[in-house]
NUSEBA-351059 format. One line per 3 residues: number of its first residue (from 0); their letters; for each residue x, y, z of N, C-alpha, C. Coordinates in Angstrom, 2 decimals, always signed. Layout:
N
NUM = a = X,Y,Z,X,Y,Z,X,Y,Z ~ ...
REM end
This chain:
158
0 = xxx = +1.08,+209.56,+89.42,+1.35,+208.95,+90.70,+1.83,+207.50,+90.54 ~ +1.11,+206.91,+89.29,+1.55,+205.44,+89.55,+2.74,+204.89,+88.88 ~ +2.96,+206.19,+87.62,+4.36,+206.43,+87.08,+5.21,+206.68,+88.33
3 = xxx = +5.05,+207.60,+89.28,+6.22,+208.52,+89.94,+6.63,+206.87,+91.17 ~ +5.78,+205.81,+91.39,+5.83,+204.58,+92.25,+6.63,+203.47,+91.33 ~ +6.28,+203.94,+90.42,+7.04,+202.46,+89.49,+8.88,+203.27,+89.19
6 = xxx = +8.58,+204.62,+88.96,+10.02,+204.88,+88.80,+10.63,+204.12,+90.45 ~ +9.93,+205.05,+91.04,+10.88,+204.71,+92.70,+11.40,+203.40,+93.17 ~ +10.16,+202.39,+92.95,+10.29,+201.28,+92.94,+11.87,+200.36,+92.03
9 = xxx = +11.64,+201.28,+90.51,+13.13,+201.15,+89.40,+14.23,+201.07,+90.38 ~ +14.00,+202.83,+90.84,+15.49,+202.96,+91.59,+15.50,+202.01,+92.71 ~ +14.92,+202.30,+93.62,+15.22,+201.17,+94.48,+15.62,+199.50,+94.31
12 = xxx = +14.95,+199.11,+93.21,+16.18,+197.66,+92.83,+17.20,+197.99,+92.01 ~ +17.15,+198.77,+91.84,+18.91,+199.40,+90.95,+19.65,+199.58,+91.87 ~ +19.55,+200.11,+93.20,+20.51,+200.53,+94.09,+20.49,+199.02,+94.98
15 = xxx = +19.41,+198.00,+95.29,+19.42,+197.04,+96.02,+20.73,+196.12,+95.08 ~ +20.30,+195.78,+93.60,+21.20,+195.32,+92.94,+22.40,+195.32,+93.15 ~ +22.87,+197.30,+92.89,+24.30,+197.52,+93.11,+24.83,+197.42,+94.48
18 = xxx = +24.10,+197.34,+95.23,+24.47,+196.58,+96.75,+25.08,+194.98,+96.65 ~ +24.32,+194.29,+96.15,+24.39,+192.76,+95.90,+25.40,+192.78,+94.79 ~ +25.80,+193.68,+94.05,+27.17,+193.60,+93.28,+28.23,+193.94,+93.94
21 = xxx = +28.03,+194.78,+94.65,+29.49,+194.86,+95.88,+29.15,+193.48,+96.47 ~ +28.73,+193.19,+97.38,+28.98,+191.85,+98.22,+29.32,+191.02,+97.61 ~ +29.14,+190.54,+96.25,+29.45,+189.31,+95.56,+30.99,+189.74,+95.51
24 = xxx = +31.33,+191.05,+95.07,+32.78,+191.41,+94.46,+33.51,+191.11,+95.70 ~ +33.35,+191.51,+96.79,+34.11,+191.70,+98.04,+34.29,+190.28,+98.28 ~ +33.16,+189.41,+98.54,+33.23,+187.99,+98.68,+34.25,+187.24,+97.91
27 = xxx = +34.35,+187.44,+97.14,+34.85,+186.92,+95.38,+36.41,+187.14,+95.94 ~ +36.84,+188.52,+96.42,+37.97,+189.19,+96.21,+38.62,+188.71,+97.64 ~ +37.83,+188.09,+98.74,+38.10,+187.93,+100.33,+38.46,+186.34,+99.85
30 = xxx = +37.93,+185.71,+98.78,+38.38,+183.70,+98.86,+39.35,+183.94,+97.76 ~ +39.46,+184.79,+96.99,+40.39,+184.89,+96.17,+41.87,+184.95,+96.88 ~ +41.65,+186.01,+98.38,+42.91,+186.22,+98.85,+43.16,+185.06,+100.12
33 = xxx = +41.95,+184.53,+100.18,+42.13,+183.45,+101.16,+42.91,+182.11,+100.56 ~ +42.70,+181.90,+99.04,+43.38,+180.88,+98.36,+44.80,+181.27,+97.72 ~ +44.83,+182.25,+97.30,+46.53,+182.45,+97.06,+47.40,+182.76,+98.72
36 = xxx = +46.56,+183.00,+99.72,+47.74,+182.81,+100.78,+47.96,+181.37,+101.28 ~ +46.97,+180.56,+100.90,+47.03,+179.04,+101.32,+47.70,+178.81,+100.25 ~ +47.40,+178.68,+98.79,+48.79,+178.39,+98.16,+50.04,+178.78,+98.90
39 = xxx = +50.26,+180.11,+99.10,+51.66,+180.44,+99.35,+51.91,+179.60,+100.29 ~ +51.30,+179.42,+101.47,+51.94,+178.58,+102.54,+52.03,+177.14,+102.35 ~ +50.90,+176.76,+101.34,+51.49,+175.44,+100.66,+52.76,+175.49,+99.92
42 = xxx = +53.51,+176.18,+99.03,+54.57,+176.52,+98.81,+55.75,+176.64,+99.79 ~ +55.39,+177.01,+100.61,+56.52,+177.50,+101.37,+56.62,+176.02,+102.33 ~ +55.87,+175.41,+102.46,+55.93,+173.85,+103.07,+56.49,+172.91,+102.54
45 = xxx = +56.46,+173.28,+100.86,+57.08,+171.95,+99.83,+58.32,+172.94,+100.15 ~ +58.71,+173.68,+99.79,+60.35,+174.27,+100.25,+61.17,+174.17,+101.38 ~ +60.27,+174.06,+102.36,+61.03,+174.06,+103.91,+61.07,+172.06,+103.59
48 = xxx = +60.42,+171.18,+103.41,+60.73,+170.21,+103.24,+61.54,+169.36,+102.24 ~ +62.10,+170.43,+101.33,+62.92,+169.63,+100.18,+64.05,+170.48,+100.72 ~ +64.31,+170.94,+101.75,+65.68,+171.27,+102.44,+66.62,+170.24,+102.81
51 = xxx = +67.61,+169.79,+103.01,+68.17,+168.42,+103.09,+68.78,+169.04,+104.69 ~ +69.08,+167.66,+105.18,+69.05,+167.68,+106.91,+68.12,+168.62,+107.57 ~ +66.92,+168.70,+107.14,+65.98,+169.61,+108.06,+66.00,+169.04,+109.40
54 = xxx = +66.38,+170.84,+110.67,+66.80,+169.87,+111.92,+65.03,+170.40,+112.65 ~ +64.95,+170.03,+113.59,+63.99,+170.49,+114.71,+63.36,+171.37,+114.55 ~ +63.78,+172.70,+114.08,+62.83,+174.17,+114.14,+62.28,+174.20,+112.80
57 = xxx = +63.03,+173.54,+111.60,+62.50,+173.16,+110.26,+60.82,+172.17,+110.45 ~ +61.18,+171.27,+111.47,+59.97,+170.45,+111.61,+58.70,+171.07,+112.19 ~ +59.05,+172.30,+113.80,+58.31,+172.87,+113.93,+57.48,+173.75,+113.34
60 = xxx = +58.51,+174.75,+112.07,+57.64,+175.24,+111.04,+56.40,+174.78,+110.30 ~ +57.25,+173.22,+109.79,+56.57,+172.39,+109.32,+54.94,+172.20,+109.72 ~ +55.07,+172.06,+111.23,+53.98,+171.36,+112.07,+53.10,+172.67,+111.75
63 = xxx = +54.13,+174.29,+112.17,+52.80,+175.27,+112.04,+52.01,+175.61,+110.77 ~ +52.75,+175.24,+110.14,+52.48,+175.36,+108.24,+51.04,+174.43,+108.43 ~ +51.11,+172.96,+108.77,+49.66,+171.93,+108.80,+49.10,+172.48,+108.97
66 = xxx = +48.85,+172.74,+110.19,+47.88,+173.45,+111.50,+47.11,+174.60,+110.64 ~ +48.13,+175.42,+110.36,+47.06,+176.77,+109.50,+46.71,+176.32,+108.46 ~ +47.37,+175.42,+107.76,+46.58,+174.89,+106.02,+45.33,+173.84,+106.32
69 = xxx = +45.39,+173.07,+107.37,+44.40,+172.37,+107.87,+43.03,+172.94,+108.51 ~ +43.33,+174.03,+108.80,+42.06,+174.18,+109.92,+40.88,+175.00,+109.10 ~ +39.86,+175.23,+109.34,+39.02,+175.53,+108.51,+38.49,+176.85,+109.31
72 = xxx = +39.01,+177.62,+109.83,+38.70,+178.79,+109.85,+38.48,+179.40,+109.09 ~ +39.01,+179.56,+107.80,+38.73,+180.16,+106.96,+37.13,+180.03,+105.69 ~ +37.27,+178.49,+106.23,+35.56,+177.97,+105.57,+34.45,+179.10,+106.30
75 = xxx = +34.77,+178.63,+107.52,+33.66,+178.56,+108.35,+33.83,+180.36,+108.57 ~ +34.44,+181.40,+108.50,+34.50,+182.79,+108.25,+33.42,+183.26,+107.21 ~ +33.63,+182.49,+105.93,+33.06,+182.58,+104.96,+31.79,+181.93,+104.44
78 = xxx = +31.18,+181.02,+105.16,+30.48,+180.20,+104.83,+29.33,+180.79,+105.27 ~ +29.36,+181.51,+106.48,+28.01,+182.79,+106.54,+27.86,+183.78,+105.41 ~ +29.29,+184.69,+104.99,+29.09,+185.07,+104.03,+28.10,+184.50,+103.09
81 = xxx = +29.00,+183.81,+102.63,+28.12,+183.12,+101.52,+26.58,+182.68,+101.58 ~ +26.41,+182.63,+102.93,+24.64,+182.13,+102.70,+23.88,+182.99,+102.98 ~ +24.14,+183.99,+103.58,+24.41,+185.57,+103.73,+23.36,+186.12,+102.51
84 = xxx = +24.69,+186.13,+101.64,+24.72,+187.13,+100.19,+23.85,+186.11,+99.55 ~ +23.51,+184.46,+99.41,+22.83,+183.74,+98.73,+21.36,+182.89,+99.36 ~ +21.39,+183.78,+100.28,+19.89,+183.08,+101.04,+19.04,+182.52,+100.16
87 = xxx = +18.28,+183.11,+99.51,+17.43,+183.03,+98.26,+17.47,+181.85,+97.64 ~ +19.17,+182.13,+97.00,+19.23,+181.08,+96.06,+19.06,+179.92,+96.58 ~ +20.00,+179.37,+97.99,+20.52,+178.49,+99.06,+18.89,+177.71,+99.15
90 = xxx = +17.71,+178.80,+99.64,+16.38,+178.31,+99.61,+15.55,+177.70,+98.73 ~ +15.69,+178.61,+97.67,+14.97,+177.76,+96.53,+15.68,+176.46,+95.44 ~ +16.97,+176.53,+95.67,+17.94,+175.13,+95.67,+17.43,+173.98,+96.23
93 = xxx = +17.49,+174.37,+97.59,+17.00,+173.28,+98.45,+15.40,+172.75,+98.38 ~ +14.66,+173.50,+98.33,+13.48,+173.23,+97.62,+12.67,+172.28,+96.80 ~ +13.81,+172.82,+95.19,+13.58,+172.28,+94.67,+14.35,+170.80,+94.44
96 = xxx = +15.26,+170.80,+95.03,+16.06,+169.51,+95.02,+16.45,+169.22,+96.15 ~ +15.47,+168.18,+97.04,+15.37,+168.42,+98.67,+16.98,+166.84,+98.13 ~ +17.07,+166.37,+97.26,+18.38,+165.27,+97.65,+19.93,+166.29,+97.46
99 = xxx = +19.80,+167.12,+97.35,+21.40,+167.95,+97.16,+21.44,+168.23,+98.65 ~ +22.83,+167.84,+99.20,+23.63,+167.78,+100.35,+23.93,+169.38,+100.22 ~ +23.96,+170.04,+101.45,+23.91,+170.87,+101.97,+25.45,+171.42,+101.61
102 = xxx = +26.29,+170.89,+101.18,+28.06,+171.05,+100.92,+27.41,+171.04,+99.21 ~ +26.90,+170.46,+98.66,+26.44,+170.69,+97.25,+25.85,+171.97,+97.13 ~ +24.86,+172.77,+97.70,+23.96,+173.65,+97.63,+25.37,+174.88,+97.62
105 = xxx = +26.24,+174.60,+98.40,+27.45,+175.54,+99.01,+27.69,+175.71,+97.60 ~ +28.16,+174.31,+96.76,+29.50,+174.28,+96.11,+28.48,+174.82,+94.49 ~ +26.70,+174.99,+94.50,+26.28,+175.57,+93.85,+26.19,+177.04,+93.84
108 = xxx = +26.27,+177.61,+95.09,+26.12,+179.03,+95.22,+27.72,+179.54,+94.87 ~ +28.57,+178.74,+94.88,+30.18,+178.86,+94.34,+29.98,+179.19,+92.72 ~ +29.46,+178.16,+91.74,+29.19,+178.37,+90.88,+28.61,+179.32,+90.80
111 = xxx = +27.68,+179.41,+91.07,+26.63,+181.27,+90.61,+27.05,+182.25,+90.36 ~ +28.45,+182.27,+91.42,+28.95,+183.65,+91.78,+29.96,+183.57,+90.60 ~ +29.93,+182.71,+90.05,+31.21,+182.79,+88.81,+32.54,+182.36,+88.87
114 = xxx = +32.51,+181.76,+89.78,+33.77,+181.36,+90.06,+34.52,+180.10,+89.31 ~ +35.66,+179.43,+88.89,+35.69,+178.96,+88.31,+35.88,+177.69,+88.74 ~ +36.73,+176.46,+88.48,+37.01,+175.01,+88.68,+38.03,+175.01,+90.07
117 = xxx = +39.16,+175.70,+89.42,+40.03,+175.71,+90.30,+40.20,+176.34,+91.43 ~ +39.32,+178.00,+90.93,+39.40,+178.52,+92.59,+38.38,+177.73,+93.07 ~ +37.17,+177.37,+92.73,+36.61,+176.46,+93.87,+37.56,+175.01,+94.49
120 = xxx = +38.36,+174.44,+93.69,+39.27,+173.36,+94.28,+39.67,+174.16,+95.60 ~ +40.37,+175.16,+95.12,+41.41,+176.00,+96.30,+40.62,+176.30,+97.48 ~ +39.40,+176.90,+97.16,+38.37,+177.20,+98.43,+38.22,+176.10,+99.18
123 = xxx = +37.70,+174.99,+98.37,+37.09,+173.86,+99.34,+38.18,+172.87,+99.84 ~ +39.91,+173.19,+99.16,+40.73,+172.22,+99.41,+40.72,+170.97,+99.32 ~ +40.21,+171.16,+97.84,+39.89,+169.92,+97.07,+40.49,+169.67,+95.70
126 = xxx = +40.59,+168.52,+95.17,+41.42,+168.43,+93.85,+40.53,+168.80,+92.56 ~ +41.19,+168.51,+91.09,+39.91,+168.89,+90.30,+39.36,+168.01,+90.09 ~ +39.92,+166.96,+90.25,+38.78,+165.68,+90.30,+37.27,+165.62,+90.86
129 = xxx = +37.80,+166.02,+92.25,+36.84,+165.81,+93.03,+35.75,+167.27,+92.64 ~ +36.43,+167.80,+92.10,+35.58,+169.31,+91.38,+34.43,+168.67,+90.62 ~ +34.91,+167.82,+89.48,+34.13,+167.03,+88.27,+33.28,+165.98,+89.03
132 = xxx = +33.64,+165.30,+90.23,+32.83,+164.52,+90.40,+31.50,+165.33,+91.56 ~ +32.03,+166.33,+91.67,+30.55,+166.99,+92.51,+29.78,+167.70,+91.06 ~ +30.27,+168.05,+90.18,+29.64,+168.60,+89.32,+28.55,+167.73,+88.54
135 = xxx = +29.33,+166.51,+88.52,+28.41,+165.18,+87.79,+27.44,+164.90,+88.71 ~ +27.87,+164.27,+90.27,+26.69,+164.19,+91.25,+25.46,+165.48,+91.02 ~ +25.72,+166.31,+90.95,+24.82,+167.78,+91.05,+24.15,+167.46,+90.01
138 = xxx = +24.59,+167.38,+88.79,+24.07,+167.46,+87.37,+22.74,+166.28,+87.40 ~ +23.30,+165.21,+87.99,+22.89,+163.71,+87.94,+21.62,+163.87,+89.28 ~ +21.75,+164.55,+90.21,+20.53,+164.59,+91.39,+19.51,+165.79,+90.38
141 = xxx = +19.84,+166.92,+90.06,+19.06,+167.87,+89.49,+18.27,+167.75,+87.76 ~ +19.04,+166.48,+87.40,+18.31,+166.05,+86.31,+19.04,+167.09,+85.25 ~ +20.02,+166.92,+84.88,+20.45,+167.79,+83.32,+20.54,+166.93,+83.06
144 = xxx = +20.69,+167.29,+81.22,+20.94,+166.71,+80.71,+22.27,+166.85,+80.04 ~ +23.35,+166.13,+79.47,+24.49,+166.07,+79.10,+25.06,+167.13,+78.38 ~ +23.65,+167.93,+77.55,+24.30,+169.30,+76.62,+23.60,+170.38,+77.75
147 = xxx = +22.93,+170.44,+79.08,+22.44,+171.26,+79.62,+23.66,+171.95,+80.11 ~ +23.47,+173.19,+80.39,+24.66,+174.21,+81.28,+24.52,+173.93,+82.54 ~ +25.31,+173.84,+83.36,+24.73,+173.48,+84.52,+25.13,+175.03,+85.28
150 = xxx = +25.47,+175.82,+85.12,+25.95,+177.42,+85.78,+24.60,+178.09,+84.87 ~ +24.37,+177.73,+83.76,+23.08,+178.50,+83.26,+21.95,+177.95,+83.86 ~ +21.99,+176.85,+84.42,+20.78,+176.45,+85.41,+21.09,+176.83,+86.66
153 = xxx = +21.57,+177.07,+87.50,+22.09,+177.60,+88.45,+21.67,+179.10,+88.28 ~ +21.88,+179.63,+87.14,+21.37,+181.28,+87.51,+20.04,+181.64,+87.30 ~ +19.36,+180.62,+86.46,+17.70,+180.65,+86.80,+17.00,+180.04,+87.64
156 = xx = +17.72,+179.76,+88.67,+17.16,+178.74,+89.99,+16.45,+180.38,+90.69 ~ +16.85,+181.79,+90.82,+16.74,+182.20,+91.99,+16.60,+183.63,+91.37
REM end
């Protein structure tokens, strides 16, 4: 009996797991396509503007091109996701490091999921600079140290 509870118990976080491996993938695969279409339309903005005599309807493009690369619908779509699929982590983050800003805790549950430098630039519409300097702030509030991993601390937070 207490074999036939511990198997059940097995399966049941094997199947909870492979649940939480789809959501991460889907998530992963939904900012993946959210950042190569904002590239593209960033592209297509440096082109419509290195047009020479761009008249009036060139500018209006222009204006609609901002508007959708600017607005953060697309954060804020995803940003439940994400705390969603990372409650846990999001909690015991905060917890333990009540000084990490709430956009830090984000840009840690980014890391977790594996993501790398640049697609997080692209997600947060940020440069890589500003990538390195949240990574140093993070590192520097949570106490690593200089040879510590900071994504291998991140996956034993939770």
């Amino acid at each position: 009996s207490v074999l036939l509870k511990h198997e059940f118990f097995h399966q049941m976080l094997k199947v909870e797991q492979e649940k939480y491996n789809i959501k991460v993938q889907e998530l992963s695969s939904t900012l993946l396509q959210i950042t190569e279409r904002n590239q593209l339309l960033q592209e297509l903005k440096v082109d419509l503007l290195a047009v020479d005599n761009a008249d009036f309807q060139f500018r209006k493009i222009i204006n609609k091109l901002d508007r959708i690369l600017d607005s953060d619908n697309d954060w804020e779509t995803i940003r439940p996701r994400i705390e969603s699929l990372h409650q846990g982590f999001i909690q015991e983050l905060s917890t333990r490091h009540l000084e990490l800003t709430y956009n830090q805790i984000i840009f840690c549950a980014l890391l977790r999921m594996g993501l790398q430098s640049k697609e997080i630039a692209r997600i947060l519409g940020i440069g890589s600079d500003a990538i390195e300097k949240n990574r140093y702030r993070i590192r520097k509030k949570i106490g690593l140290n200089p040879a510590d991993n900071l994504e291998t601390y991140l996956a034993s937070v939770y």
